[in-house]
C-alpha positions in Angstrom: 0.0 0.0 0.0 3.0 2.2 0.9 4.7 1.7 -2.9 1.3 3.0 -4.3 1.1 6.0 -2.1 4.5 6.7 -3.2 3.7 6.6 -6.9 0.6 8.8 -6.2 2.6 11.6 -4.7 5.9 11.1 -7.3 3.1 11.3 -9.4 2.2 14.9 -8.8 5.6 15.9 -7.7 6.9 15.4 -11.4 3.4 16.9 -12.5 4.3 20.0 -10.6 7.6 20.3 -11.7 6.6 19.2 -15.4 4.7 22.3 -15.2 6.9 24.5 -13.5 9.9 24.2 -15.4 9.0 23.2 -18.7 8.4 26.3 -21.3 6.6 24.4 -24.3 2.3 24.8 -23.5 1.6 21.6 -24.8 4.2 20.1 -22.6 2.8 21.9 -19.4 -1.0 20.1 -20.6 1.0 16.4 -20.6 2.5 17.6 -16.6 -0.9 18.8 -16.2 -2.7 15.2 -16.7 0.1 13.4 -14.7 -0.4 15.9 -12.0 -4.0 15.4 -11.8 -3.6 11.3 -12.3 -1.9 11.4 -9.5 -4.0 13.6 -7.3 -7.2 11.1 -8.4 -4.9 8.1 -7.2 -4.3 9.9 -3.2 -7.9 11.1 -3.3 -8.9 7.3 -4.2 -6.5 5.9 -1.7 -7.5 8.4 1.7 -10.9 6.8 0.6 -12.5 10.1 -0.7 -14.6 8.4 -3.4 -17.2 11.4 -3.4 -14.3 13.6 -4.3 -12.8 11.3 -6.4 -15.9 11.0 -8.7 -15.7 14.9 -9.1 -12.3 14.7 -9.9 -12.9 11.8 -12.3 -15.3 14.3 -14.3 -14.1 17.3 -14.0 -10.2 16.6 -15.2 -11.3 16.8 -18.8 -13.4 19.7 -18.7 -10.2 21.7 -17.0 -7.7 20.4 -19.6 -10.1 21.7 -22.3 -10.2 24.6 -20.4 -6.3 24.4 -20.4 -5.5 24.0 -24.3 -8.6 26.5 -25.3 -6.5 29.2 -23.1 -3.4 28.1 -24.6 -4.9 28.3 -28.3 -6.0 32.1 -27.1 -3.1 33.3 -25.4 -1.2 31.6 -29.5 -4.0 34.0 -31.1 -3.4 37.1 -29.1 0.2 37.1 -29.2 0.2 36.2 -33.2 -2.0 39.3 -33.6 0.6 41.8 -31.6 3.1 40.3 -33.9 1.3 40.9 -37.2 -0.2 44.1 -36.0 4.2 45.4 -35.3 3.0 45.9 -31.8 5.9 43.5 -30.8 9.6 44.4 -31.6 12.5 42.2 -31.3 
């Protein structure tokens, strides 16, 4: 029971640090679902199956909610560039 508490948490640590460190947004959405796998797994193992169940459903609506502000933030920034509001 130990070993899988320990994957859990490695789980989230490399999540968090996926997401912390890495610069590429589609790499930050991959650490974002291994971050949240791992949270589902604790939540399932503390025996928080209520919880659980609203994680289960809600960690795809929240990545789509991810990538759409990623595909935005792409659209905004391509717009300053066309526009010559950004100079390098």
């Amino acid at each position: 029971m130990e070993f899988v508490i320990f994957i859990a948490f490695a789980l989230m640590l490399i999540g968090a640090a996926g997401i912390i460190l890495l610069k590429k947004p589609l790499d930050k959405v991959i650490m974002f679902s291994i971050l949240d796998a791992g949270f589902l797994l604790s939540v399932v193992l503390f025996k928080y199956l209520d919880v659980a169940l609203f994680i289960a459903l809600s960690g795809p609506l929240s990545t789509l909610v991810f990538i759409m502000a990623i595909v935005k933030i792409k659209e905004i920034r391509f717009k300053k560039v066309e526009s010559g509001e950004i100079h390098d």
